[in-house]
N, C-alpha and C positions, 0 to 999 in steps of 0.2 A: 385815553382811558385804559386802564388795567383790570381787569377781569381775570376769578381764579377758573379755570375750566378742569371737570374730572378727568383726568387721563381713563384709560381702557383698564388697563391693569400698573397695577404699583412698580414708582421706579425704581431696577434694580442699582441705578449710579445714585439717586438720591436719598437709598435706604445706606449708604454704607459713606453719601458724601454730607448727608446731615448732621452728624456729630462734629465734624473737621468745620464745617463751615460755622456750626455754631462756636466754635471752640473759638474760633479766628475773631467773630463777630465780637465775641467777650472779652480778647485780649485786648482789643478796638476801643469798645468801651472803657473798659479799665483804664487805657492811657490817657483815654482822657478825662476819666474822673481823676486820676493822678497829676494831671496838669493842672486842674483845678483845685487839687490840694496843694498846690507849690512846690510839688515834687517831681525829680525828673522819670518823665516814666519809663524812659529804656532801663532806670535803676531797678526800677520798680517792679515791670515784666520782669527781671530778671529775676527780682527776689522769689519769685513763685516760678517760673518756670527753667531755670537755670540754678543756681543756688544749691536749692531741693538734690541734685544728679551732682552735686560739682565735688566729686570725690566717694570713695569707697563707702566709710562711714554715712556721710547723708544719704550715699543711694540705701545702703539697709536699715537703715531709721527710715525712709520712704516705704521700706517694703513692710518695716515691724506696720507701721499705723495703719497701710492697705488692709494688712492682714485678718483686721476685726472687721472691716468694709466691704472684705471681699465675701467673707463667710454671711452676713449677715442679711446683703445683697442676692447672693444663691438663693437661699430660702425665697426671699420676697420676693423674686422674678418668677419662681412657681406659685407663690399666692395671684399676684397679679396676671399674669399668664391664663391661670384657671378664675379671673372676676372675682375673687376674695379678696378684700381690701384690709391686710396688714399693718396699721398705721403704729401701733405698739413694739416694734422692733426693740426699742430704747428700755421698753421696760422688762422684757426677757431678756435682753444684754444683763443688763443688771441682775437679776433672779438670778441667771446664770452662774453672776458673777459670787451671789450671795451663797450661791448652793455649792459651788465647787470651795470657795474662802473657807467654809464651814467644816466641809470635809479636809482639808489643809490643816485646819488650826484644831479640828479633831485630833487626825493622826499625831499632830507633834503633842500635844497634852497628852493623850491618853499612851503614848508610848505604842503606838500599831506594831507588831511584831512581824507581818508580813512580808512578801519578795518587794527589797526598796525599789526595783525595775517598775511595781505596781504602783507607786505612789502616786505618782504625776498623770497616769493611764487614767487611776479610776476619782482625782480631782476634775481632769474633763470629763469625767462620765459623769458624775451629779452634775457641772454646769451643762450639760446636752439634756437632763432629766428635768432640770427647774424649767431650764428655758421651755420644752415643751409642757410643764405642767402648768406655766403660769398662762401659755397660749390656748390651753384647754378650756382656762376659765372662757376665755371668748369665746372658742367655741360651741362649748357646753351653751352660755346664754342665747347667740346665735339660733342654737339649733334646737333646744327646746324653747325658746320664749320668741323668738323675733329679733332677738334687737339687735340693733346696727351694729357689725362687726367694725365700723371705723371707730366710731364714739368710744365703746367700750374697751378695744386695745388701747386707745389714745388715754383716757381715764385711767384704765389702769398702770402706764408709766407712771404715774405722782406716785403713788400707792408702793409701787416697788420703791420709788426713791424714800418715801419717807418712811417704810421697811427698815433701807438700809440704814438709814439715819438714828434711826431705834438701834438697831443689833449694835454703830461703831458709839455711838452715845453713850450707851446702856449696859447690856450682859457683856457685850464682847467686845469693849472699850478695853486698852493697854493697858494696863495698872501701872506700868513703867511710860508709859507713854508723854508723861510729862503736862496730860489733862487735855493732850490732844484727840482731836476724833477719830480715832483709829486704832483697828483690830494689831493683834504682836503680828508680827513679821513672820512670816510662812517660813517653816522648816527648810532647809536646803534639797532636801527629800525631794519634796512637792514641787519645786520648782521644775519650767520646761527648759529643759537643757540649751546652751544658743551654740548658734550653726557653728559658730568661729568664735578664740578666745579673744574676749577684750571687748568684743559686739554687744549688744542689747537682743538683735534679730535671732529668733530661736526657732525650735521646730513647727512651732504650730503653723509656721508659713509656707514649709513644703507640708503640711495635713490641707490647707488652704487649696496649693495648686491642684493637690489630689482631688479636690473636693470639688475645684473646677471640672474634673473628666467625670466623678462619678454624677454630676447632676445635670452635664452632658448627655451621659449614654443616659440617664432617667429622662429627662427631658424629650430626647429624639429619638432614643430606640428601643421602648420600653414601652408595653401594653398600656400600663397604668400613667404613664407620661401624656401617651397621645387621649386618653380618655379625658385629663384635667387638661390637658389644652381644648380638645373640641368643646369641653362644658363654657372654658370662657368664649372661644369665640361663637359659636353656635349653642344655647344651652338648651332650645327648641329641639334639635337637632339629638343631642345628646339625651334629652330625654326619652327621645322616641327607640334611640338604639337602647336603652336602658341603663345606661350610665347615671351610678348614684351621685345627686349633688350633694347628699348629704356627705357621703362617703369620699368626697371630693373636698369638703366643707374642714373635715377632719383631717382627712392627709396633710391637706395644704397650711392647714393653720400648725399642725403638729412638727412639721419639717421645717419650716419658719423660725418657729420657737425655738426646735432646737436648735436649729445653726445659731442663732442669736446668742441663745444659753451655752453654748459653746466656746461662740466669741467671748464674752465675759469671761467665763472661767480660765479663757485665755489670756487674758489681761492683765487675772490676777495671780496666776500661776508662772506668767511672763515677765515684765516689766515692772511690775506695780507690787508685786510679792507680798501683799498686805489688802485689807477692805477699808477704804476711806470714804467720804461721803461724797469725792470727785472723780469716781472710778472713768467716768464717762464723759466727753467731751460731746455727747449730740452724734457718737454712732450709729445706733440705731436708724435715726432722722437720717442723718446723710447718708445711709444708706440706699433711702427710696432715691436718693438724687442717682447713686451708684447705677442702682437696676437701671434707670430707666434711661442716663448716658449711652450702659451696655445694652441697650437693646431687648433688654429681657433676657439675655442670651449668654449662658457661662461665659463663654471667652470673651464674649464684651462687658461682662462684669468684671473681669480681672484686670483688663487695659482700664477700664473706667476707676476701679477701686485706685491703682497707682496713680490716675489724674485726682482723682479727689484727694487722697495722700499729699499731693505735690503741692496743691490749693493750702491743704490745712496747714504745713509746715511751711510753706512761704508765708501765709497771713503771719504766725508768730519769728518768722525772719523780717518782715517787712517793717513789725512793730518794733523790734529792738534794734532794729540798724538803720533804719530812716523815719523812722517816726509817726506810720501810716496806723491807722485807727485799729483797731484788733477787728472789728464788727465790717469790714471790709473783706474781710473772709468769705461770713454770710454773705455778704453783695455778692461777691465771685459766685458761691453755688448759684443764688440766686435766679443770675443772669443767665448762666451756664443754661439748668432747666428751662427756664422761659423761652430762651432763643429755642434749645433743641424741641421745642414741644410747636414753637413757631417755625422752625425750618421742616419740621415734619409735614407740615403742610404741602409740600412739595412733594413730599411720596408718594401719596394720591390725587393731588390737583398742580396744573401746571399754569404760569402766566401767562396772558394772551394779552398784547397790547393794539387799541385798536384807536386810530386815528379820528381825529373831529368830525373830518367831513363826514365818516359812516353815521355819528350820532346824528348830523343835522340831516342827511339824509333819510334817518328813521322819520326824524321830527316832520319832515314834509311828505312824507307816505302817510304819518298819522292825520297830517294836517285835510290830504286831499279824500282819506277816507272819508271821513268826519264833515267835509260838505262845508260853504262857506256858512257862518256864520250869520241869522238874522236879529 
């Protein structure tokens, strides 16, 4: 018989050897759902976790895709951290993306006469402004009416997407475009400069690592950090020292946002140079898989964002070089959370295996209490 028992206190080998083991458990899996597709699956591991690293160029195409995962993840591990349930990430990605595009294709029409140094600075400043403006609406409803801050972020991702679907549709449809859905191509201006010539990978990825230390020291060494963590784990607690959850409700929803709106603006100021109605491949979303790989915890958001990175660009190596289903991707995140959220189980409870004979031992103490039978 197997029985979970509580440990005393949480373990410190199984709080750091839970992600590894799920990680292991998943590759396991995978080969063998890969065998069952007909496919070889040493091919197959390889595709996602070798591939992805096997050379210069892919490693910075791994770090460009981390890079909207990693920022978008920051934010949600202080929503989650402090009991604020973030499910709309996807849809402030977007905002983001829509508010920094808008200021882009501003500047190059209207002729901006400004320092061109500013161009690119203050395109991420409206995607950091949307993305917390569009997270406001949650919170605003949240906090004056009640309502479920999950529903209502999740809700409003469609609403951004079919936003953006209006602006490349519509007003800010190409004219040249050839009657495709899509804004004109961002000025050169506007664009965020890349690390190295010839790469795709650009600034916004060392703003990313920065952005790892700065929600670091917020998170662990900052007054206002440790008040929106004791609210989620103690809010009894927190109430009594006087820490505002309202004021908690708002930080957490508005830093979220923004990082989100950030990332967007990065996307489209990066890579994508243009506002289409595909800006986003399910960032946002996989971003909660990110947080909570990392632990909640900057630095294990950043290892976590370049594991999900590796996932998403092996699924589309997998498909064009052996013929693995695209939506096998999803299955990988899938499995990935489910195992770590089942190997967590081990942080605070441990296995006990307890042999036959004890059970029928119980059985005959119950028997003799209980007196024979007339």
């Amino acid at each position: 018989m197997i029985r979970l028992e509580r440990r005393v206190q949480p373990s410190r080998l199984m709080t750091f050897a839970s992600p590894i083991v799920a990680l292991v458990l998943t590759a396991l899996i995978a080969a063998v759902l890969f065998a069952a597709l007909g496919k070889d699956p040493v091919k197959g591991l390889s595709m996602f976790f070798y591939e992805p690293l096997n050379g210069l160029r892919p490693f910075t195409e791994v770090m460009l895709k981390a890079t909207p995962l990693i920022l978008c993840a920051l934010g949600l591990s202080v929503c989650f951290r402090s009991n604020v349930w973030n499910i709309g990430a996807e849809g402030q990605f977007l905002l983001g993306a829509i508010a920094g595009g808008g200021v882009a294709l501003w500047m190059g029409s209207a002729g901006w006469t400004g320092p061109r140094g500013l161009y690119a600075p203050l395109v991420l400043l409206a995607g950091l402004l949307g993305g917390m403006a569009w997270a406001a609406l949650t919170a605003l409803l949240r906090d004056r009416f009640n309502a479920n801050e999950i529903l209502v972020s999740l809700m409003l991702v469609y609403v951004a997407q079919q936003l953006l679907n209006y602006l490349v549709f519509g007003p800010w449809k190409d004219p040249q475009g050839f009657n495709f859905p899509q804004s004109r191509t961002f000025d050169a201006s506007t664009w965020l400069p890349a690390l190295a010539s010839g790469m795709r990978l650009h600034w916004g990825f060392v703003l990313a690592l920065l952005a790892v230390i700065v929600f670091w020291v917020f998170m662990f060494r900052s007054w206002r950090g440790y008040q929106l963590q004791v609210g989620g784990l103690a809010p009894d607690a927190a109430r009594y020292a006087g820490f505002s959850s309202r004021g908690a409700l708002w930080t957490t929803l508005l830093l979220s946002g923004g990082m989100a709106g950030l990332a967007g603006a990065m996307e489209v100021a990066g890579p994508v140079r243009q506002l289409t109605p595909y800006l986003s491949t399910g960032y946002g979303f996989t971003a909660i898989i990110v947080a909570f790989v990392g632990r909640l915890h900057p630095v294990g958001v950043l290892f976590a964002g370049v594991l999900l990175s590796m996932l998403l660009i092996g699924g589309e190596l997998a498909q064009s070089r052996i013929g693995l289903p695209n939506a096998l991707t999803g299955v990988f995140q899938g499995l990935l959370l489910f195992l770590l959220l089942a190997c967590d189980t081990l942080v605070n409870y441990r296995l006990r295996w307890r042999a036959g004979t004890d059970a029928r031992a119980r059985i005959a103490r119950a028997s003799a209490t209980e007196g024979p039978q007339t």
